[in-house]
mmCIF file of the C-alpha atoms, coordinates in Angstrom:
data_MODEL
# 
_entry.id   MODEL 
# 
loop_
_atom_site.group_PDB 
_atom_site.id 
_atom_site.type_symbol 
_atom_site.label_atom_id 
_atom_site.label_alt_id 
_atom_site.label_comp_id 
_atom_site.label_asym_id 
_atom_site.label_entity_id 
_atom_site.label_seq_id 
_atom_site.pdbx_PDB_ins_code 
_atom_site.Cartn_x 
_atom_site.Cartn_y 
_atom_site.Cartn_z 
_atom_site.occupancy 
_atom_site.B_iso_or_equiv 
_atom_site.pdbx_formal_charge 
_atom_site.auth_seq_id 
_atom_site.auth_comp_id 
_atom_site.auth_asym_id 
_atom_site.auth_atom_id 
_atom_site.pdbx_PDB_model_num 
ATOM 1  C CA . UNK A 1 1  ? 103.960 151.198 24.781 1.00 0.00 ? 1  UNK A CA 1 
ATOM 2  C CA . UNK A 1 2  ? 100.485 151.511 24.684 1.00 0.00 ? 2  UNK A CA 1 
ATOM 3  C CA . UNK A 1 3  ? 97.952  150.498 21.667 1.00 0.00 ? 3  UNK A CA 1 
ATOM 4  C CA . UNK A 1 4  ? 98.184  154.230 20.902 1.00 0.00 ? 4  UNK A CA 1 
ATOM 5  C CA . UNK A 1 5  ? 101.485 153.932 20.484 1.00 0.00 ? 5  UNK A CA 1 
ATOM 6  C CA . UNK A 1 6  ? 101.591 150.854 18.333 1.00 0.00 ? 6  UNK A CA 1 
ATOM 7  C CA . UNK A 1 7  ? 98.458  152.783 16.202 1.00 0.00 ? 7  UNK A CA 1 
ATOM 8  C CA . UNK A 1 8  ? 100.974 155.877 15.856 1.00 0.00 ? 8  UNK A CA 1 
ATOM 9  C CA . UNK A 1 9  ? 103.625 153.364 14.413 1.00 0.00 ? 9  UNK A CA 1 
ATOM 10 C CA . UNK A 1 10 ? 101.680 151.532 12.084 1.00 0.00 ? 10 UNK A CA 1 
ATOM 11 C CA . UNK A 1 11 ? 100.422 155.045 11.024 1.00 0.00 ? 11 UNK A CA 1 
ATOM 12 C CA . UNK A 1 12 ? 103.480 156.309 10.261 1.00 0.00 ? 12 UNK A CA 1 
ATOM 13 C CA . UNK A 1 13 ? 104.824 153.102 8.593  1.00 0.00 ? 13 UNK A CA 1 
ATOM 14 C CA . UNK A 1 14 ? 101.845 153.054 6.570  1.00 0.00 ? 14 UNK A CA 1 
ATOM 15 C CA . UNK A 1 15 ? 102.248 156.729 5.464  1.00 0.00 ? 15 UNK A CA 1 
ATOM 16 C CA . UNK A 1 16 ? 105.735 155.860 4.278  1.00 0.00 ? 16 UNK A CA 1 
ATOM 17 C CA . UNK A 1 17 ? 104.894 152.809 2.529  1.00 0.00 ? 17 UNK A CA 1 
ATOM 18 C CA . UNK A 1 18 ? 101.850 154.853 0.769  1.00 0.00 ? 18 UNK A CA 1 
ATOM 19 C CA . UNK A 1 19 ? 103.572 157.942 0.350  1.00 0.00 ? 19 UNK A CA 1 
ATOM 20 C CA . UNK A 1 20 ? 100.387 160.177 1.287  1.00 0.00 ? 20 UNK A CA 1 
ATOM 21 C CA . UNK A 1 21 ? 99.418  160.920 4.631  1.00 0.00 ? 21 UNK A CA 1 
ATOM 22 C CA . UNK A 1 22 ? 96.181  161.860 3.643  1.00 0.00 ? 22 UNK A CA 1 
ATOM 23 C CA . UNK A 1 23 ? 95.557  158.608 2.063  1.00 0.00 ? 23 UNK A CA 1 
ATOM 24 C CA . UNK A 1 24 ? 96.907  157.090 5.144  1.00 0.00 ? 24 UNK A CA 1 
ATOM 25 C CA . UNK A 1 25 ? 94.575  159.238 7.847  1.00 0.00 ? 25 UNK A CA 1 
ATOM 26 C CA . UNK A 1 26 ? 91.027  158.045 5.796  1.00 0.00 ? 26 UNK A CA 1 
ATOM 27 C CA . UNK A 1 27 ? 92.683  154.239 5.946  1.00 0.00 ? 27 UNK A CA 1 
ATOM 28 C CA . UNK A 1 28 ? 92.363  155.246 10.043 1.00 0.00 ? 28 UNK A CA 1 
ATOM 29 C CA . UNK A 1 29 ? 88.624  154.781 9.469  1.00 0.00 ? 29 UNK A CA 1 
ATOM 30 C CA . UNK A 1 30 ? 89.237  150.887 9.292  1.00 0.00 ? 30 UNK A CA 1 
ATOM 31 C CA . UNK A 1 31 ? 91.086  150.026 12.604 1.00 0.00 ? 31 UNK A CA 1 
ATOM 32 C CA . UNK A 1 32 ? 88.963  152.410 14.406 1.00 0.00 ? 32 UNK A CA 1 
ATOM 33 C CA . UNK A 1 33 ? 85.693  150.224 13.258 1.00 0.00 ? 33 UNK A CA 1 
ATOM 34 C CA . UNK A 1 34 ? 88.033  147.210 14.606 1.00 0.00 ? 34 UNK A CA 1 
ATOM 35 C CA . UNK A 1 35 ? 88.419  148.811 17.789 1.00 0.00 ? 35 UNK A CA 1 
ATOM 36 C CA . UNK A 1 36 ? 84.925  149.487 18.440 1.00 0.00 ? 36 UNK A CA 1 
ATOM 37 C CA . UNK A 1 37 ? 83.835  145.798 17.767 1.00 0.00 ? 37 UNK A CA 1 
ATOM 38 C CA . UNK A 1 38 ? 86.660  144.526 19.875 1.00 0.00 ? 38 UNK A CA 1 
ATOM 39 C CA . UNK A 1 39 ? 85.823  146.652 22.603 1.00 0.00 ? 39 UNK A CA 1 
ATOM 40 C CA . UNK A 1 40 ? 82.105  145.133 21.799 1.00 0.00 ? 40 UNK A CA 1 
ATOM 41 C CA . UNK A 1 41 ? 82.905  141.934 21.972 1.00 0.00 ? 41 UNK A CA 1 
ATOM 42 C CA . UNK A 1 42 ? 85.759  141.458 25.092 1.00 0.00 ? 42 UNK A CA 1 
ATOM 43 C CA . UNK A 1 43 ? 84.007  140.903 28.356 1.00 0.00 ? 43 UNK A CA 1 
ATOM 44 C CA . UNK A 1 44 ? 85.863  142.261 31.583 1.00 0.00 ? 44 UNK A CA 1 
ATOM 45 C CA . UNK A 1 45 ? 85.644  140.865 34.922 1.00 0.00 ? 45 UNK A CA 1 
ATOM 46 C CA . UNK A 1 46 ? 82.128  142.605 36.897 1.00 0.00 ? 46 UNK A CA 1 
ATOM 47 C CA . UNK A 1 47 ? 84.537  143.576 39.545 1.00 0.00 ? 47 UNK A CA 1 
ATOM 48 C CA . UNK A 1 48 ? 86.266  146.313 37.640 1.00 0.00 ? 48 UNK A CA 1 
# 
């Protein structure tokens, strides 16, 4: 499984939890922001 995959689970869990999907989808805005730093801040090799 994939970090797609996880973010689906935690999605859905969240949505349960909440009981409003919409509620849940604009809470999406905060691990997307996440993302994008992370991918800002991880170096990979030159090679790849």
């Amino acid at each position: 499984m994939g970090a797609g995959g996880i973010g689906a689970a935690v999605i859905e869990w969240t949505a349960d939890l909440i009981g409003s999907l919409s509620d849940t989808m604009f809470l999406l805005i905060i691990p997307t922001i996440l993302c994008l730093i992370l991918a800002l801040l991880v170096r990979h090799p030159a090679g790849n």
